[in-house]
N, C-alpha and C positions, 0 to 999 in steps of 0.2 A: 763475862757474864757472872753474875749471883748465882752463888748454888746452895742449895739450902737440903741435904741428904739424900745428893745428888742429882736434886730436881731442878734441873734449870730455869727459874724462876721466871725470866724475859729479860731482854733486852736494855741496854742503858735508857733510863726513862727520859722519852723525850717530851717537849711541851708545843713543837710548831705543829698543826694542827694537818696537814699535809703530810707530814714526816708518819706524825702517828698512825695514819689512812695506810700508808706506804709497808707502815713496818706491820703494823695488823695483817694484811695481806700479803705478806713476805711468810709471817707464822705461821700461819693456817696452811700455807702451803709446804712447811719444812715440818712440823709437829703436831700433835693433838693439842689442840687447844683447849682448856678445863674453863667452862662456864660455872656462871655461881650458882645455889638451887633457889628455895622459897620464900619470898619475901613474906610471903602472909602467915606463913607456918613460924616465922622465928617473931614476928610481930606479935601475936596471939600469944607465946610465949612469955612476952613480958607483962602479961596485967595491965597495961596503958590504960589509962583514965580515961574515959569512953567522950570526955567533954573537950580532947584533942582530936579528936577524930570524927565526930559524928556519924560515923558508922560509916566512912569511906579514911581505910589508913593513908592515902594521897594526900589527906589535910596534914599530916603531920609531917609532909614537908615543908610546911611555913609555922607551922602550931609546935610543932619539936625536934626539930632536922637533926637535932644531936642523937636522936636514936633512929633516926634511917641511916648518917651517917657508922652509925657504932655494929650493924650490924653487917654495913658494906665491909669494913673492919673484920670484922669476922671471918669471911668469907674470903676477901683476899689473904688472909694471913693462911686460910687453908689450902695457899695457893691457886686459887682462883685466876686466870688470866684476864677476864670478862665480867664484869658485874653489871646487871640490869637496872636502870633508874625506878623508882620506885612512883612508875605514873602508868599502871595497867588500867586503869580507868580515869585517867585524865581529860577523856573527851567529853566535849562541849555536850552531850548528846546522854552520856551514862551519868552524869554531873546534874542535869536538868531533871533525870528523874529521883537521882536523890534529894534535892534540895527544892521538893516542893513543895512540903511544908514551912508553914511557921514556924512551928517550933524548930527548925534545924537553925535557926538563927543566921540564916544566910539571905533570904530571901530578896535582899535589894540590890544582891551583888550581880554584876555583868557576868554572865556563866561564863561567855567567851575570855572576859577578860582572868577570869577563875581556871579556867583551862589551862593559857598559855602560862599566868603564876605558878600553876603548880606542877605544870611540865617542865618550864623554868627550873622551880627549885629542886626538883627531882632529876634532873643533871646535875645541877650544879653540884648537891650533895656529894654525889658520886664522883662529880670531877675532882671534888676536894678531899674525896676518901684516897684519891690513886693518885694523888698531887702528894697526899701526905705519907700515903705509903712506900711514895716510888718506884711502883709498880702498876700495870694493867689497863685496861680502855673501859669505854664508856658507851654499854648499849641502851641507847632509848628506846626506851620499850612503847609501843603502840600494841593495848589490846585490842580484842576482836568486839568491843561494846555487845547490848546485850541485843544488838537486831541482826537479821538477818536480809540481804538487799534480796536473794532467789525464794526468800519465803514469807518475804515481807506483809504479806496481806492481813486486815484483821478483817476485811470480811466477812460473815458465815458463809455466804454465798459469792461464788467468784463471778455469776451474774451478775449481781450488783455491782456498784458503780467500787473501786476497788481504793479503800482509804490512802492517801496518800501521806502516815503518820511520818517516814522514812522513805528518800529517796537517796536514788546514787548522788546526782550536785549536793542533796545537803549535809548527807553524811561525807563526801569529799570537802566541805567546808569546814563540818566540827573536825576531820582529822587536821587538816589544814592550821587551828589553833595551836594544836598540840606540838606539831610538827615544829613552827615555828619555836615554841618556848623550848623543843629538845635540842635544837640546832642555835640556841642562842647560850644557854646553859651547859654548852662544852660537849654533849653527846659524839661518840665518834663514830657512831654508825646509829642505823635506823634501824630497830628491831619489829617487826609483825608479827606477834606472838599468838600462840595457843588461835588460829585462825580456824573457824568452822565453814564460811563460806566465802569463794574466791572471787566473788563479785564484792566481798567486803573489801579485799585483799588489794583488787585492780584500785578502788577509790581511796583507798589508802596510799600506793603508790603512788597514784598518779597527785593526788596532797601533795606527798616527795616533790613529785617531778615541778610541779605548780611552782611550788616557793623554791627550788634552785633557779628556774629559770627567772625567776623574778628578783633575786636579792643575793643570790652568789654565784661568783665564776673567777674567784682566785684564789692563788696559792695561801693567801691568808683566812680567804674564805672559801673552802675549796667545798665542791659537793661531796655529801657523803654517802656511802656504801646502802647499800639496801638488803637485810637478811629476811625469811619469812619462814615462819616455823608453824606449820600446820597441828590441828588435831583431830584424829578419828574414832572412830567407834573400833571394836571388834571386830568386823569384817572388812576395815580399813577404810572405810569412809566415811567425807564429812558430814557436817548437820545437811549440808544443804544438797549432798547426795553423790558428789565428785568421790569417786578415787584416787589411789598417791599415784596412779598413770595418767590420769583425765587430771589432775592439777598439773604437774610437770608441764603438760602440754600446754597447758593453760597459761602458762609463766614462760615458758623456754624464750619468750622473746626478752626477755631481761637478761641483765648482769648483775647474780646476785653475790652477795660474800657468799652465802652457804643459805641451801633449803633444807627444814628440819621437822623434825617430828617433836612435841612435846603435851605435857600433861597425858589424859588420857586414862592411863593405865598405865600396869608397871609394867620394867624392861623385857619380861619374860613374855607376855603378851604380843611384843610388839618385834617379836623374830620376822616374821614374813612379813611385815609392811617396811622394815627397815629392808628387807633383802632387795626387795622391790625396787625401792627408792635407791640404792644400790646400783642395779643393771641398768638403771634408764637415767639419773637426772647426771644432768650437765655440769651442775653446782658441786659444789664443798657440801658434806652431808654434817649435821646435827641432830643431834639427840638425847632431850632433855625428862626422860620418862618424869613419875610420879613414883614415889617411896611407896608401890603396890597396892592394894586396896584397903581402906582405913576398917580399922573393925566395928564391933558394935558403939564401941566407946570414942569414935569417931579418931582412933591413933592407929600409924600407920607402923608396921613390923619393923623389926631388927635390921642393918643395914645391912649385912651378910649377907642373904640371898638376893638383893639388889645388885652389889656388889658382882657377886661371882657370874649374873647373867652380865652385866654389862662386861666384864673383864672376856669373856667368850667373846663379844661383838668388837669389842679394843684388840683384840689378837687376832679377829679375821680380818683385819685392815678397812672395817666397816665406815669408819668413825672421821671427822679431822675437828669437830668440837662437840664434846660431851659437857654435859652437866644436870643435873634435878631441876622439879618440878616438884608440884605439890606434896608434903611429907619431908622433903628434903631438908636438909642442916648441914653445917663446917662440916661434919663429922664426915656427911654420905662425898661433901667435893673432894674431902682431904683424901678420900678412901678412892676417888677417882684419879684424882692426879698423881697419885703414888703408884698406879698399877699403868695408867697411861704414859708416863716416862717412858717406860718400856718395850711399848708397842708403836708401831711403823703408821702414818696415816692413810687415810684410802689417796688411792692415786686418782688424777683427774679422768674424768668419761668421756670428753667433750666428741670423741671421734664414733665412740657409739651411735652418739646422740645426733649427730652430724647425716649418718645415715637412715635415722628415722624420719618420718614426716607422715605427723597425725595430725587428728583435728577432735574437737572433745566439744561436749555440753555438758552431761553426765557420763553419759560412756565417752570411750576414745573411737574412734574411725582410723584404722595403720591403713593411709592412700597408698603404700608402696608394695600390694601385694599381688596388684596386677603383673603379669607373664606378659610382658611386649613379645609378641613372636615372629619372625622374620615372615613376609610372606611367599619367601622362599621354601619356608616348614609347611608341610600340611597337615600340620595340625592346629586344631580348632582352637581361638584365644579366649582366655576370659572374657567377658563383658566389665563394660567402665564400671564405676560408681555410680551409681543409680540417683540423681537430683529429684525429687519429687517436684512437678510443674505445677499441680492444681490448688496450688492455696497462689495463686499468681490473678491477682482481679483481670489483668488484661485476655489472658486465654481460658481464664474458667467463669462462665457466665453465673453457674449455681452460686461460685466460691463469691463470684462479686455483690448479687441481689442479698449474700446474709452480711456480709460487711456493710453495705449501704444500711440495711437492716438492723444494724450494732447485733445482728444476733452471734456473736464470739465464740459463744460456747458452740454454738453449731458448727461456725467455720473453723474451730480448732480437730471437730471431729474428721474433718475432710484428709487433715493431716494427719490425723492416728493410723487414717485409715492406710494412704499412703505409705506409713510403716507398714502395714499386714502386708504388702500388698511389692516389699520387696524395697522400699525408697532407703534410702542410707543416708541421706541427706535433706530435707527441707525449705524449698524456695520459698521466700516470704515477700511476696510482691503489692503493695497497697495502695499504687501510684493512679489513682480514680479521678480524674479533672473535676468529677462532681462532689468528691468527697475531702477528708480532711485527711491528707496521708501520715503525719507526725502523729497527732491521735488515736487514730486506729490502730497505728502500727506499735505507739505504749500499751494500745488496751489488750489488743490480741497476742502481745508475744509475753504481757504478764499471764495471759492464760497458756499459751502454746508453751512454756517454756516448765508448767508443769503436768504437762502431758506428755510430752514426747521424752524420752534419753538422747535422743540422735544430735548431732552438731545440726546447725542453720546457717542458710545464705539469706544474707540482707541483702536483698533484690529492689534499690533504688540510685535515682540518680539527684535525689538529695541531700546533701554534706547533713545539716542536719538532722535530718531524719534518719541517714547510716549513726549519728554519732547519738541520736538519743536509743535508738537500736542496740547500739553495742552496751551502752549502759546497762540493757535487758539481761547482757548474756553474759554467763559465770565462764561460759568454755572459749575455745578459740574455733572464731566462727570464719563463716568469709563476705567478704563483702565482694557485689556483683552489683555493678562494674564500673569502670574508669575505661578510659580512652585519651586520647586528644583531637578530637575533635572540634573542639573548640578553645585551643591552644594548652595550656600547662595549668590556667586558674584552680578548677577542680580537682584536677590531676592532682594537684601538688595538695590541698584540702585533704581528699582521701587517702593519699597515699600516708599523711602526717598519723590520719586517726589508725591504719592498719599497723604501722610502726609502736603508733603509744598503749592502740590494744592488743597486739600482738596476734591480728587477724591477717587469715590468707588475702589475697584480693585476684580479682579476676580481673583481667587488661584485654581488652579488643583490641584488634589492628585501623583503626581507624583511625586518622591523622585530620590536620585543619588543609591538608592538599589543594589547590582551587577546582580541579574536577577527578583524582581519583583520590580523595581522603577514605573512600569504601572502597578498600583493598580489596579486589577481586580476584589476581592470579597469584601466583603461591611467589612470584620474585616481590613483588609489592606488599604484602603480606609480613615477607620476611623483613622489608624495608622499615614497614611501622614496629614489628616488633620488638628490631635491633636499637630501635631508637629509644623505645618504651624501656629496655631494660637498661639502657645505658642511666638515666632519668635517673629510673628506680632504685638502682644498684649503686650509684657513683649516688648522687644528687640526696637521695632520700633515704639509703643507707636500709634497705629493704630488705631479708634473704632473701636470696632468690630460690629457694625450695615455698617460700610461701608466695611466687607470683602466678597463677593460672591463666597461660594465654590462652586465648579464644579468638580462632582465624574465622569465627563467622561462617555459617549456611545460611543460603540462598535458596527462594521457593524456584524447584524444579518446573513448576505445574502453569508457569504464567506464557508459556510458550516467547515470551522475550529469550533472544539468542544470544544476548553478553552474559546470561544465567546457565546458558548449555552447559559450560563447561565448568559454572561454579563449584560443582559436589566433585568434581575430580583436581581441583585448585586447590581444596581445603584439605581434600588428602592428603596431597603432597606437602603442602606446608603442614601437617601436624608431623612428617614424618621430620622436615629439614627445625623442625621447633625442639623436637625430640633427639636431632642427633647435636644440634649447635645449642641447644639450651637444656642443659642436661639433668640440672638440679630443680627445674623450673617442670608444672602440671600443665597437660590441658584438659581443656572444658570446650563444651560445645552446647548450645539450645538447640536441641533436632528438631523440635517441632516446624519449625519455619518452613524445612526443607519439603516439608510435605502440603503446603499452604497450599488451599486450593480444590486438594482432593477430597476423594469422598470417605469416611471413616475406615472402611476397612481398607481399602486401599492406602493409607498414608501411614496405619497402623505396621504394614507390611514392607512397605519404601523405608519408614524409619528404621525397623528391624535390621533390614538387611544393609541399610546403611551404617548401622552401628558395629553392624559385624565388623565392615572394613576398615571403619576406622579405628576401631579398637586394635589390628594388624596394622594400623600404619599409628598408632602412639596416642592412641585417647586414653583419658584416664576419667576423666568427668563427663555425663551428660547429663542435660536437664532435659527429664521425660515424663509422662506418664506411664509409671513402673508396671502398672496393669495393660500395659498396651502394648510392651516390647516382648517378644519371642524368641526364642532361639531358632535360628537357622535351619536346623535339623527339622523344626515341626512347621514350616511352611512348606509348600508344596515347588517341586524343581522348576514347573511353568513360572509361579510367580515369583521364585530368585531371578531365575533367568530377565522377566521382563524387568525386574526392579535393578537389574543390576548393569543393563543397557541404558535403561533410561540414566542412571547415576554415572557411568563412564560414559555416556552420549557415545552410543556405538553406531547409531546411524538416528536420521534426519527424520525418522516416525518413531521414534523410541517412546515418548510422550504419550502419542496416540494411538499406539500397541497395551501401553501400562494400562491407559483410564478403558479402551474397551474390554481388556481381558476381564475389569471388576465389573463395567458395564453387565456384560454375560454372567457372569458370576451373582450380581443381584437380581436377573433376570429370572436365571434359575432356581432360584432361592424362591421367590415369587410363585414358578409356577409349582413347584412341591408343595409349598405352606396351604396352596386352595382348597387340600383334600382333611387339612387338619386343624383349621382354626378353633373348631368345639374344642380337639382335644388341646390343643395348645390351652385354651382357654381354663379346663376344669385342670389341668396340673399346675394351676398356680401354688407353691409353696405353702402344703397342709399344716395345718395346728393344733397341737393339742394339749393336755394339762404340762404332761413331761416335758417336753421340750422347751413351752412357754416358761416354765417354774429353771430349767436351767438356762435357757436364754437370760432371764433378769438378774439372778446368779450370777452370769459371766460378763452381765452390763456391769454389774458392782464391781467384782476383780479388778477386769481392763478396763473403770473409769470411763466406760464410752454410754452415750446415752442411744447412738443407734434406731433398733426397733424397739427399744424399752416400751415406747406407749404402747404399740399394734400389741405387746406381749401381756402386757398388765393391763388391757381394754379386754383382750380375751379371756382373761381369768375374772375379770369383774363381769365380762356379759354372759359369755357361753359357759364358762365352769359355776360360775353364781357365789363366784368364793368371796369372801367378807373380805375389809379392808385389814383385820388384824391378822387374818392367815395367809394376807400376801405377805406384811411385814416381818409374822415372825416366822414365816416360812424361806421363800425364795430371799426376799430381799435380806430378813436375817445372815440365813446362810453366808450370802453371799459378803458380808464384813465380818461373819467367823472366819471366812479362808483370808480376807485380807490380812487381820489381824494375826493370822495364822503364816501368811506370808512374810508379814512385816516382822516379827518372832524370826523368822528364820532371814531377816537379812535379803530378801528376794525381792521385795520392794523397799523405794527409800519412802521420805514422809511427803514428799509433791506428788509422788503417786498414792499414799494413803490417802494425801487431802484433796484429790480429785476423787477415788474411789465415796469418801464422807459427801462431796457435791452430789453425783451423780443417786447416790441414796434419798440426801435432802431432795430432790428434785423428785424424787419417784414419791415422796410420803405426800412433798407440796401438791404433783397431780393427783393425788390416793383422797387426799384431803378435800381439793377442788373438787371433784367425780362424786363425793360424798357430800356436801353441802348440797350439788344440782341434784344428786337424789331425792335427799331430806328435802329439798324445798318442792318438788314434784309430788312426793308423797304428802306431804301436807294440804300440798290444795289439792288431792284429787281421793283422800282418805283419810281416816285417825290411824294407819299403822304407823306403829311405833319406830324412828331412823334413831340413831342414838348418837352425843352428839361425836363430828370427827374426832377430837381431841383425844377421846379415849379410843381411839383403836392404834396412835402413834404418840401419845405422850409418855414418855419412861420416866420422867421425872425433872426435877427442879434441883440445878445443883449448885452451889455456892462456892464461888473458885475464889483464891488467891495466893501470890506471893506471899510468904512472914515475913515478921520484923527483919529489918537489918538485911536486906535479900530483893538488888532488883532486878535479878534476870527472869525474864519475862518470857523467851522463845519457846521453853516447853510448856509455860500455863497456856499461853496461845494457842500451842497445837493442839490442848487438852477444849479448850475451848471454844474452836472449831470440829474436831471431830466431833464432842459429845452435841454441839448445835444441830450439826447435821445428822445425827440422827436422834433426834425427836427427844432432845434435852433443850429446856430451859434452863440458859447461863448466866446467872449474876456475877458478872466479874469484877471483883474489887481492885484487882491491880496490883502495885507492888509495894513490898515495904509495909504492908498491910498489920496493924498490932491489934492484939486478941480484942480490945473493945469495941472494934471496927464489924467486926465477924460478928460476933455476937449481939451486937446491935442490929445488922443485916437478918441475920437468923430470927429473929422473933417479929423484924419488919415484913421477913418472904418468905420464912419457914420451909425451907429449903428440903428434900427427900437426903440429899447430901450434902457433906463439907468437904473438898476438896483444895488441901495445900501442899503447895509448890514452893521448892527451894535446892538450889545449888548449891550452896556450903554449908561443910562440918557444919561450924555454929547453927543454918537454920535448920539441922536437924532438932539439934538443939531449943531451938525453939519451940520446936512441935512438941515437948514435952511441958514447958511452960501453958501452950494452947488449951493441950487436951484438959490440964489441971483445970483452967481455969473453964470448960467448958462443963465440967462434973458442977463444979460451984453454983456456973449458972444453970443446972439442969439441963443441961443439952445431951442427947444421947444417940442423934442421928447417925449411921455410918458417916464414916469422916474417910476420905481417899486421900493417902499421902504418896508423894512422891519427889522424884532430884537425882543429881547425879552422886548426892552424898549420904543418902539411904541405900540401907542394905535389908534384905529379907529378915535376918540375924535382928539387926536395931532395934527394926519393928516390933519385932516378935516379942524381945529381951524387955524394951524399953517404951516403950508405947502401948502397946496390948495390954500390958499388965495393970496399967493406971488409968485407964477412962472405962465408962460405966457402960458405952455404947459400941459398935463394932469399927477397930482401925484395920486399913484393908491397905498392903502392901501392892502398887503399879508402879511394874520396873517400865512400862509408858505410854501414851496415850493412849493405843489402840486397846493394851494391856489390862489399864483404867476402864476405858468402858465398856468391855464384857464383862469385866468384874463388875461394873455398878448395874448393869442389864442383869446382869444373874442373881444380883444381892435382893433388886425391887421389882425382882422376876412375879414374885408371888403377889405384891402388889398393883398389880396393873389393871386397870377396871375395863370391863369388857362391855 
C-alpha cells in the first residue's frame, strides 16, 4: 500500500468495476473511510463566470469540467477516499424549474435528456479525477430535489381537490434519468444525499432498483451499492416529520453500504442524533456535518472546533465514513483523515437490530414489548396492539356514507379519533363495490397520513391499490392481507411489493384446498401456514419478523356446530404459530367472532376473548379500541358466560351468553322509565368557557369535531362577533400551535392541519355572516359590515430570489398564512427584484415575503431591499431560509431599507409576526 505520513492511502487502484464494489466494501469494513466535503463552497470560491453556469453549477459539467475535475483534485490529494459527482441537482424535476425561462438559454432542450448529460458528465469527471490520481471511488450523488412526496400538496385547503404538481411514479422517473447517466459515467456507488423526506428516499431507490433490473446483472456490469445520508433539524428530525428511529425502520429492509447524517448543522449539534443512529441502525454509519453555522457575512468558522468535536466521535468508535458538508474545504478532510488513521471504526449492529421489530409512519411502534405469559402464570398479560377497525367501509356504516360522500376530511377524523381512544395502529379499508377504491384510497390517505403519527395497515385485496397505497406512506407500514386462496398469482404480487417497500404483510391460513382451504382446526391451520412461510422465506426472500399470521376467527353466534369449536382452534394455533414460528407476529380481526350479537354483548365476548389469546401469543388485533375492556372491569357472571361459550364447555353455552345480555337489557329498560326527563335535561351543558376552549383545542389537535355546535354557540347564545371568535378562541389556539411547533412538539403535517382546521372555522365564520347580512337586509337598514373585515389580516406577496429554487418552506409559508385569513400572491421561484416590484404596485401587498436557502440568496436580499427604497416601497418585508441568521438581518438588512425587515426563523414564526406587525391595522 501507498503511505503518505503514515496515512494509508488505499489500495492498488483497480479499474474492473466489480473488483472496485468489492474492495469499497472490504474498507468500510477494516478503516474509517474519509469522504470529500463541499462542492458548492469551493465552487463559489472560484469567481466562475456566471454564463457557465446559469445559476445551476451542474452546467459546468459539460460548460467547464476542468474545474469540477480540479477541485475533485483537491480533495483527494487531502486524502479523500470518496469524492461525490457533482450532479446534487441533476434531476429532471429541480432542472425544469430552473430553466424556465427564456432567458436561461435552454429552453428547447429535452430536460430528460439534460439530466442524464449532466449526470453523465458528473461521474465521468470524477472517474477521471481518481483514474488520474490512482486513488479513490466514485459516489453519485442523487439529491433530495426541492419537493417533498409526505408534504406534497400546494392546496390551501386539503378539502379541495389536492394538486397533483409531484407524484411518487413521477418523481421515481426524473430520478430514474439521473440514475442512469450516474451508472453509465463510472459511478461506484449511488449516493442519496442531504434527504429530508423518506418517501423521497423509497422513489429514489426504487429508480435504483428499476434500472439494475432492467439493464444490469454482470460482472462487467455489476449492480451497484446503495448509500442514503439523511438530514434533520435540531430535534433530529426530518422536513417531513420521521425521526433517525422511524427512518432506520423505514429502510431496514435494504442493503445499504452505510446510512448517514449530513449537512444540517455542525458536528457539535449532532451528538445525540448520531448516538441514536449508533444503538439501532444495521448499516455502516456516516457522517458528513456542515462547517457550523455561517455568520452574518454568510462564512463559516475556524476548522478547529469542527475538528476536535468530530475527533471525540472518531475515538468513540462512532464513525466508519466521515467527511463535510456545507462550509467544508481540503483543509477541514485533510484535518479528518489525519486524526481518523488513528481511530478504530464502529463495529457492525446487525444483531441488535435483528432483535428489534418496529413499524413507523412518523413515530416508530417497538411490536416486541408485549409479555407472552405462560397460562401456567397467573398473572395478568398485556393486551395486543390495538388495530383500529373503524375507518374500514365494510364494518363502519358512518365511515362508509362519508367516503361515498368524498367527505375525507370527516373520515380522517374517525381515525384521529381512534388514536384518543387507545388505536396504535390504523386500518384503512376502501373496498366499496359501489365506489372507486384506488381513488379514495390516494385521496384519503394524502389527508390521513397528515393527521395521524401512528404506522397504517393497507386493508385490501387489490395489488394495485396496496401498491399505489404504499406510495402514500414514508414509514413502514403493513399490508393486510395475502393468502392462497386462489393459488400463488396474488401471493407472489404482494409479497414482491412488501419486500421492495419494506412493508410487514399479514398471511391468512387459507389455501386453494378443494373443501378445507378455510383452515378451521389448529392441525390445518398449521398446514397452511408452514406452507405460506416456506413461499415467503425460501421463494420471496421475505424476513420472517415482518410476516403476521392470521389463523382466522369465526362468528361464534351463528349456532352452526363446525364453528363450536372454532375460538378454541385459533388458540391453539396462535400458540403452536408462536412456538414453531418464532420470529414471525400474529394478528387477528376479533370483530367476526362476535358477529351476530347484540352490542354489548359482543363488546364483552371480544374482551375476554382477547384476554386469552393474548396468553396463548397474540400480538396484533384489529378492533374497535373504544370497545375492548380489561377483564378485571367486566363483571365474574359475564367472563364466566363468555368464556364457556369461547371453549364450548357445553351444548347451551350460546344460549346462556345471548340471555344473560337479554336480561341485562331488560333491566336497563326497566330502571331508564322513572328518568327519561332527567336523562333528557343532562344532555352535555354549554357555556362561554368551555365553548372558547373547546375551539382552542379544535386548532391544537387539528380535529374539527364539535367545532360547529361550539362557534354556533358563541355566535347565538353569547352574541359574540365574528372578529372576537377569531382573535380570541381561534387565535389562541394557533398561538399555542406555533408555540408548539417552536418547541419541536409538533412537526409541519400537523401545523398544516392545525392551519386547515382554522381556514375551515373563518370559511363557516364567513358563511354565518353573509346569511346574516343578507337577513338583515331584507328585514331592516341595520347596519352588518362586510365579512372580509372581521378575518382578513392582509395581502402578502411571497417568493423565492434570484438564483434560489427551493420551494418547500415558501409553500409551507403560503399555506399556513392562506389558512389563516391571508391573501397570497405567490410568485414562485427564481423570482428577480423587477418581478416583485412590478407585482407590488399591481396588488399592493400589506407584505413582502422572501424566501431562500443559500448563502448567496441571503445575499440577494440585500440587492432586493436596495432596489425596493429606489422604488419606494416601504411595506414590511418578511424574510426568511435556512441561510439567515437573526445577526444577518439585524447587521445587514435592517440597516438599509426604509421600511420594517422582520426576521422568521419559520412559517408559524412568520405569521404571528405579520398578525402582530398589521395588528393595528385591521378594520373592524
Amino acid at each position: 500500500m501507498n503511505k503518505n505520513n503514515g496515512y494509508k492511502i488505499n489500495m492498488n487502484f483497480v479499474s474492473n468495476r466489480s473488483s472496485r464494489i468489492n474492495q469499497l466494501k472490504k474498507l468500510i469494513s477494516e478503516r474509517i473511510v474519509i469522504l470529500d466535503g463541499a462542492m458548492g463552497t469551493m465552487l463559489e470560491s472560484k469567481k466562475i463566470d456566471p454564463k457557465l453556469f446559469l445559476g445551476v453549477y451542474e452546467m459546468l459539467n459539460v460548460n467547464a469540467p476542468q474545474i469540477v475535475e480540479e477541485i475533485h483534485l483537491e480533495y483527494l490529494k487531502a486524502k479523500a477516499d470518496i469524492i461525490k459527482s457533482n450532479t446534487f441537482q441533476t434531476q429532471a424535476i429541480v432542472l425544469r424549474e430552473h430553466f424556465t425561462d427564456i432567458d436561461a438559454g435552454v429552453v428547447d432542450v429535452d430536460i430528460n435528456d439534460l439530466a442524464y448529460k449532466l449526470s453523465f458528465a458528473g461521474a465521468e469527471i470524477a472517474k477521471k479525477a481518481v483514474t488520474k490520481y490512482g486513488h479513490g471511488f466514485v459516489a453519485g450523488c442523487i439529491g433530495p430535489t426541492t419537493k417533498s412526496l409526505s408534504l406534497n400538496s400546494t392546496a390551501s385547503n386539503f378539502s379541495d381537490e389536492i394538486k397533483d404538481e409531484i407524484n411518487f411514479d413521477k418523481l421515481l422517473a426524473d430520478y430514474y434519468q439521473g440514475v442512469r447517466g450516474l451508472y453509465d459515467g463510472g459511478a461506484d456507488y449511488f449516493l442519496i444525499e442531504t434527504s429530508h423526506d423518506t418517501l423521497n428516499i423509497k422513489a429514489a431507490v426504487l429508480a435504483i432498483e428499476k434500472f439494475h433490473s432492467e439493464f444490469v446483472d454482470s460482472p462487467t456490469h455489476p449492480h451497484l451499492p446503495i448509500a442514503i445520508s439523511a438530514t434533520v433539524n435540531s430535534a433530529g428530525q426530518m422536513l417531513a416529520g420521521q425521526n433517525i428511529l422511524a427512518l432506520i425502520t423505514s429502510l431496514e429492509h435494504l442493503e445499504l453500504l452505510y446510512l448517514g447524517l449530513n449537512c444540517s448543522m455542525g458536528p457539535d449539534l449532532m451528538r445525540e442524533h448520531l448516538k441514536l443512529l449508533d444503538q439501532h441502525s444495521p448499516f455502516a454509519i456516516a457522517l458528513a456535518p456542515n462547517a457550523g453555522i455561517p455568520d452574518e457575512e454568510g462564512r463559516y468558522g475556524e476548522s478547529a472546533e469542527f475538528l476536535k468535536v468530530m475527533q471525540e466521535y472518531l475515538s468513540s468508535g462512532l464513525l466508519n465514513v466521515v467527511g463535510g458538508c456545507c462550509g467544508t474545504n481540503p483543509h477541514y478532510i485533510n484535518g479528518l483523515a489525519e486524526r481518523a488513521v488513528k481511530c478504530l471504526p464502529r463495529l457492525p449492529r446487525k444483531k441488535i437490530n435483528e432483535k428489534e421489530c418496529r413499524l413507523s409512519q412518523i413515530d416508530i411502534l417497538d411490536v416486541n414489548h408485549i409479555n407472552h405469559i405462560n397460562h401456567i402464570n397467573h398473572i395478568t398479560p398485556e393486551r395486543p396492539i390495538l388495530i383500529g377497525e373503524r375507518t374500514n367501509v365494510v364494518g363502519s356504516k358512518n365511515f362508509k356514507t362519508l367516503i361515498r360522500s368524498k367527505d375525507f376530511e370527516a373520515a380522517t377524523e374517525i381515525a384521529q379519533m381512534m388514536v384518543k381512544d387507545g388505536a396504535q395502529i390504523i386500518d384503512v379499508c376502501l373496498a366499496d363495490p359501489d365506489g372507486d377504491e384506488l381513488s379514495d384510497m390516494n385521496a384519503f390517505l394524502s389527508l390521513l397520513t397528515r393527521k395521524i403519527r401512528i404506522p397504517i395497515m393497507i386493508d385490501s385485496i387489490d395489488a394495485l391499490v396496496v401498491e399505489s397505497a404504499l406510495k402514500k406512506l414514508q414509514g413502514k407500514c403493513i399490508i393486510n392481507s395475502i393468502n392462497l386462496e386462489n393459488g400463488e398469482s396474488r401471493f407472489a404480487r404482494v409479497a414482491n411489493l412488501s419486500k421492495n417497500f419494506g412493508a410487514a404483510l399479514v398471511v391468512g391460513t387459507i389455501d386453494d384446498h378443494p373443501t378445507q382451504g378455510l383452515a378451521l382446526d389448529c392441525n390445518r391451520k398449521m398446514e397452511v401456514a408452514r406452507k405460506e412461510y416456506e413461499l415467503l422465506t425460501k421463494k420471496y426472500s421475505i424476513n420472517p419478523k415482518n410476516i403476521y399470521f392470521d389463523p382466522l376467527v369465526f362468528p361464534l353466534a351463528t349456532g352452526d356446530s363446525k364453528f363450536a369449536n372454532s375460538a378454541v382452534e385459533t388458540l391453539n394455533a396462535l400458540r403452536e404459530i408462536k412456538n414453531e414460528f418464532k420470529e414471525c407476529k400474529t394478528l387477528l380481526g376479533i370483530s367476526n367472532l362476535s358477529f351476530g350479537l347484540p352490542t354489548d354483548a359482543r363488546d364483552v365476548l371480544n374482551s375476554v376473548f382477547i384476554f386469552h389469546a393474548t396468553k396463548a401469543g397474540l400480538d396484533f388485533a384489529i378492533v374497535n379500541p373504544k370497545k375492548i375492556f380489561k377483564i378485571s372491569n367486566i363483571s365474574k357472571e359475564e367472563v364466566a358466560a363468555a368464556e364457556d361459550l369461547i371453549f364450548n364447555r357445553h351444548s347451551g353455552a350460546l344460549a346462556k351468553f345471548v340471555d344473560l345480555f337479554k336480561k341485562k337489557k331488560n333491566n336497563l329498560k326497566s330502571s331508564s322509565t322513572t328518568s327519561t326527563t332527567t336523562t333528557t335535561i343532562a344532555i352535555t351543558t354549554l357555556n362561554k368557557e368551555n365553548c372558547s376552549k373547546n375551539i382552542s383545542s379544535a386548532i391544537v389537535e387539528g380535529i374539527r369535531g364539535e367545532l360547529k355546535q361550539n362557534l354556533d354557540y358563541l355566535l347565538q347564545q353569547e352574541k359574540m362577533n365574528h372578529y372576537e371568535i377569531i382573535s380570541g378562541p381561534l387565535l389562541i389556539g394557533m398561538q399555542e400551535v406555533g408555540q408548539l411547533f417552536a418547541e419541536n412538539k409538533l412537526i409541519i403535517s400537523e401545523v398544516l392541519q392545525s392551519a386547515e382546521v382554522m381556514r375551515w372555522s373563518i370559511d363557516y365564520l364567513n358563511k354565518n355572516n353573509q346569511n346574516v347580512a343578507s337577513s338583515s337586509s331584507s328585514s331592516s337598514s341595520s347596519f352588518s359590515p362586510s365579512p372580509s373585515k372581521y378575518f382578513f389580516n392582509g395581502k402578502l406577496l411571497l417568493a423565492t430570489v434570484k438564483g434560489d429554487v427551493h420551494d418547500i418552506g415558501k409553500n409551507l409559508v403560503d399555506i399556513i398564512f392562506s389558512n389563516n385569513g391571508f391573501e397570497v400572491i405567490d410568485l414562485g421561484i427564481k423570482v428577480p427584484v423587477e418581478e416583485i416590484i412590478k407585482n407590488y404596485f399591481e396588488h399592493r401587498p400589506n407584505l413582502i415575503g422572501l424566501s431562500g436557502l443559500l448563502v448567496k440568496s441571503a445575499y440577494q436580499m440585500i440587492d432586493f431591499l436596495k432596489a425596493f427604497n429606489e422604488a419606494n416601497i416601504s411595506v414590511p418585508v418578511i424574510v426568511g431560509g435556512a441561510a439567515l441568521t437573526k445577526n444577518f438581518v439585524q447587521t445587514k438588512l435592517v440597516p438599509l431599507y426604509r421600511g420594517e425587515v422582520i426576521y422568521a426563523k419559520d412559517a408559524m414564526d412568520g405569521l404571528l409576526l405579520a398578525q402582530q406587525t398589521l395588528k393595528k391595522k385591521i378594520m373592524f
